[in-house]
C-alpha positions in Angstrom: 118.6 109.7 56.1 119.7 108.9 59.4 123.6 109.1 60.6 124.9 106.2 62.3 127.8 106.4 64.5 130.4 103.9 63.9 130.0 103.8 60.5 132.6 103.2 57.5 133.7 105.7 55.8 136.3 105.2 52.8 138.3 107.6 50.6 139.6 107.2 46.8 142.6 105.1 47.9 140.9 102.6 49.6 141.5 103.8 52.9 139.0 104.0 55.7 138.0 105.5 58.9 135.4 105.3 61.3 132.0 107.8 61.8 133.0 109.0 65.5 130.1 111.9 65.7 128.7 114.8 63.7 129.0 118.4 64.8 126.8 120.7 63.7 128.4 124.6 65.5 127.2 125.9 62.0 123.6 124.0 61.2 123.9 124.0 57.8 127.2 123.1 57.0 127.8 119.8 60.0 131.0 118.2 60.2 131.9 114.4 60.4 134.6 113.8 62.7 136.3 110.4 61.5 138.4 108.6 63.6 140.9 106.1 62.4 142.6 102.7 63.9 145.8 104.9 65.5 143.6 107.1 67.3 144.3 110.1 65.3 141.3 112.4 64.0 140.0 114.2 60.7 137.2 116.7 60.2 135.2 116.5 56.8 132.5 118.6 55.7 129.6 115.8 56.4 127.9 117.3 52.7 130.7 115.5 50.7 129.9 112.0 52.0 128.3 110.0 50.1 126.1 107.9 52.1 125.9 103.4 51.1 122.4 101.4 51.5 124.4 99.4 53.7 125.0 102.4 56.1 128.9 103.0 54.8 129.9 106.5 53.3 132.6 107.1 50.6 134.7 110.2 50.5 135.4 112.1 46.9 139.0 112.6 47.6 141.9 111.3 50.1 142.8 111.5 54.1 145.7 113.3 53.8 144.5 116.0 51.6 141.7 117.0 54.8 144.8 116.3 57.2 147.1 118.5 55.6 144.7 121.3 55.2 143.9 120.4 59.0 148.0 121.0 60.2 147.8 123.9 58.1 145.6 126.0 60.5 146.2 125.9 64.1 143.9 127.2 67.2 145.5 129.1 69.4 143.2 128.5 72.7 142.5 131.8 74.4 142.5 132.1 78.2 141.6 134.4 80.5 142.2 134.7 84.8 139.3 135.6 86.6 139.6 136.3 90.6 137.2 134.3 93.3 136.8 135.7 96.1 136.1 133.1 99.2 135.2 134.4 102.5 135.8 132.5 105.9 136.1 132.6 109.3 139.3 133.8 111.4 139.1 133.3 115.3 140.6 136.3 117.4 140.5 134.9 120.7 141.2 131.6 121.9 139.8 130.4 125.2 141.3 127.7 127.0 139.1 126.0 129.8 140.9 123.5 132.2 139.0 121.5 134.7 140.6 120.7 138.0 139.9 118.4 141.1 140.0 120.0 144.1 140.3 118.0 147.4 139.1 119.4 150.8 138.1 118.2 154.1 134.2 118.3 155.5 133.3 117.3 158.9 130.3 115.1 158.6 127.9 114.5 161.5 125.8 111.4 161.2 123.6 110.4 164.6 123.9 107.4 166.3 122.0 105.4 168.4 123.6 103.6 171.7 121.7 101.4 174.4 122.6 101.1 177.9 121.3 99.2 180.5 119.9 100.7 183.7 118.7 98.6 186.9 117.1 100.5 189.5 116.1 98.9 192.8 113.1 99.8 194.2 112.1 98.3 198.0 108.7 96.9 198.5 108.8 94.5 201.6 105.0 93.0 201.1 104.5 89.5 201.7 103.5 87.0 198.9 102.0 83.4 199.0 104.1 82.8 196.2 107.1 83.9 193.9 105.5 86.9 192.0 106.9 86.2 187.7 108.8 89.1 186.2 106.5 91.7 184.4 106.9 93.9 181.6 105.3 98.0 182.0 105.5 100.0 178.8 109.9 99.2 178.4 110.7 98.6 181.6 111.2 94.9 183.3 110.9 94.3 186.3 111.8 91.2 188.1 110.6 90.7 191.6 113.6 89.4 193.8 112.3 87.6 197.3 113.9 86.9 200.5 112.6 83.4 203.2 112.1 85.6 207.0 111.4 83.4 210.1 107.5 84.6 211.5 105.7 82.8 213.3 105.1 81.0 210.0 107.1 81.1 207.4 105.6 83.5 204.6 107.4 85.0 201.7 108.1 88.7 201.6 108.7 90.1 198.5 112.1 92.8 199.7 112.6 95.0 196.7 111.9 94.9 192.9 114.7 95.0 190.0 112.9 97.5 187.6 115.2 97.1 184.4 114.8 99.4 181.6 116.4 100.5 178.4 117.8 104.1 178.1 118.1 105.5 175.1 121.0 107.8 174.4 121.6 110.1 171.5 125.3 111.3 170.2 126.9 113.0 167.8 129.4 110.9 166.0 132.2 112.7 163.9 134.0 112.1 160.9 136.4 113.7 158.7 135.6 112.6 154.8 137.7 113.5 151.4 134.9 115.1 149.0 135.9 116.2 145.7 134.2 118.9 143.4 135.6 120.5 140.0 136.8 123.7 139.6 136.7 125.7 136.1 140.0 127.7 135.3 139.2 130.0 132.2 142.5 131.2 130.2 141.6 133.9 128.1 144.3 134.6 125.1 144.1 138.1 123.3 146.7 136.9 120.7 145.0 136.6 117.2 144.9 133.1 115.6 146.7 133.4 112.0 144.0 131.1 110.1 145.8 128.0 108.5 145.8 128.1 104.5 143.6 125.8 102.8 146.5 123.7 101.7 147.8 122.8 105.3 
């Protein structure tokens, strides 16, 4: 025979309750818990059901009889305190570690390049049929410069030569720049830390 929850179950006045489980602490004497419409509870031996075809059980007797015997007895719930221990980590020392700019001058040398001109006149007085062009030789230019003498014919005379060339100096240019760099400043507390209680 199986047990179905939620089933009817009505006593010799016509009242009824509701199957709301079986217990079974001792196996061979279970107990029905019925449950009624206010909420309220009653145990009955499930052997004194009698079970319906139509899934329903009848009780041989009344509620209140099982209810009075039930506020008769009380259980007394006991208790007992048993200690935990928990373990956790206190700090002893607190480091602080505060990072600072510091500013300082650096005198920066950067080479530079500078060009100057330089014309050096050279003499050369040797005659010409014509106007000699300006030259180039490796970096130097040199630009003929010419002069009309009276001969007994007239002839041109080249007088002295313009050799033009590009010196190239090297200096030292300085500068005073603002670099920064970071410093580390370590504060080093022996004072213990009281560890904060697990409600704060």
């Amino acid at each position: 025979m199986g047990i179905h929850r939620r089933a009817r179950i009505e006593d010799l006045e016509g009242r009824y309750g509701w199957l709301h489980r079986v217990t079974a602490v001792d196996p061979d004497h279970p107990v029905a818990v019925v449950r009624f419409g206010n909420g309220s509870t009653v145990d009955i031996p499930f052997e004194l059901l009698e079970h319906h075809h139509d899934g329903g059980y009848t009780l041989p007797g009344r509620w209140r009889d099982f209810i009075a015997a039930m506020e008769e007895s009380a259980e007394i719930p006991v208790v007992e305190e048993r200690a935990t221990v928990e373990v956790r980590p206190a700090p002893v020392k607190q480091v602080r570690v505060r990072r600072r700019v510091v500013r300082e001058q650096q005198v920066v040398e950067t080479p530079v390049w500078h060009e100057r001109i330089a014309v050096e006149s050279v003499p050369v007085n040797v005659f010409v049929d014509r106007a000699p062009a300006p030259r180039q030789e490796g970096d130097v230019l040199i630009i003929p410069c010419v002069e009309e003498v009276v001969v007994v014919e007239k002839r041109l005379r080249v007088r002295e030569e313009l050799r033009v060339h590009v010196v190239r100096e090297q200096r030292t240019h300085r500068e005073s720049v603002e670099v920064r760099r970071h410093e580390i400043e370590i504060d080093k507390s022996e004072q213990p830390i009281t560890p904060k209680s697990r409600g704060d």
